[in-house]
C-alpha positions in Angstrom: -130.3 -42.5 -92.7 -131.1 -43.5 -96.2 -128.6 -42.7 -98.7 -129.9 -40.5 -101.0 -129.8 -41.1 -104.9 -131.0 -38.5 -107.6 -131.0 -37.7 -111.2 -129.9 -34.0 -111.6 -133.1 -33.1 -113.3 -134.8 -30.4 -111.0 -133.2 -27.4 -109.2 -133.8 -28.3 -106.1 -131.6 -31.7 -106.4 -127.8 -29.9 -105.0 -129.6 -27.7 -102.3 -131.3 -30.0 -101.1 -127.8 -33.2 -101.8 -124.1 -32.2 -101.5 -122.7 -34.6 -104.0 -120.9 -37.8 -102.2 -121.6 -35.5 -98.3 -125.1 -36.5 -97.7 -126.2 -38.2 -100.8 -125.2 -38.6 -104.8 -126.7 -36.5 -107.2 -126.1 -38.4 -110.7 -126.1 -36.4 -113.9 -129.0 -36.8 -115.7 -130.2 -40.6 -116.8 -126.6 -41.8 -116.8 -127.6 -45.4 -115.5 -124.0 -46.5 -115.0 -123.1 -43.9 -112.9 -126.1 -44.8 -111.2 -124.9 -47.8 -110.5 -121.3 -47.5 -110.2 -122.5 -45.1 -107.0 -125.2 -47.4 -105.9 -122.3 -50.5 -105.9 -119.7 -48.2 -104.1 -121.8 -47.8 -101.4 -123.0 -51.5 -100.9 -118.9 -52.7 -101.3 -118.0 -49.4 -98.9 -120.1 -49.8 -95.2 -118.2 -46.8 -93.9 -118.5 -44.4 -96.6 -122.0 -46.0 -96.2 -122.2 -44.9 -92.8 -120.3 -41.6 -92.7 -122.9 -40.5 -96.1 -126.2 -41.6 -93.7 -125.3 -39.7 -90.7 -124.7 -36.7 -92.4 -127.6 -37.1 -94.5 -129.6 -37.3 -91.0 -127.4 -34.0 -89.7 -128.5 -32.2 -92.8 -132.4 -33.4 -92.6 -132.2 -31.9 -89.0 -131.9 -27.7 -90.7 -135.9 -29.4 -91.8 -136.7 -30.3 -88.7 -139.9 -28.2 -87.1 -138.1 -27.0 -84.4 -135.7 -25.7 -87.0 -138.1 -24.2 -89.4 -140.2 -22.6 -86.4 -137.1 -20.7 -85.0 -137.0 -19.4 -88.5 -140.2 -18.5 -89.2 -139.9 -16.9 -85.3 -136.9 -14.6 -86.3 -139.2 -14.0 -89.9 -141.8 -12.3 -87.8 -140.1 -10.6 -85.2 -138.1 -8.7 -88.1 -141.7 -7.8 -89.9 -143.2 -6.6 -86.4 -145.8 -9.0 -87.4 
């Protein structure tokens, strides 16, 4: 249920973050935006709230269950 927070400096930062759904993704070094977001949060315990549970929704598509099912479907379309 951590909020969170990351500089936009690998690919992987907006599949992984929806911007202000499940987390921030701050343009690159920008500090103050860093903070402005990091503040906003701490002055704001819904949005606080409402940003952790669906961070924990969207961790669950990581979940083994999840990723077994997945890999499950994988194989049974290979024949494998």
């Amino acid at each position: 249920g951590v909020v969170p927070m990351v500089y936009d400096t690998f690919s992987a930062s907006r599949c992984l973050i929806e911007d202000n759904m499940n987390g921030y993704v701050i343009p690159p070094f920008e500090k103050e935006q860093y903070a402005k977001r990091l503040i906003e949060i701490i002055k704001n315990e819904d949005k606080l709230q409402t940003i952790s549970k669906n961070c924990i929704k969207s961790a669950n598509k990581y979940n083994i269950e999840s990723i077994v099912d997945i890999w499950e479907e994988l194989f049974s379309v290979l024949k494998v």
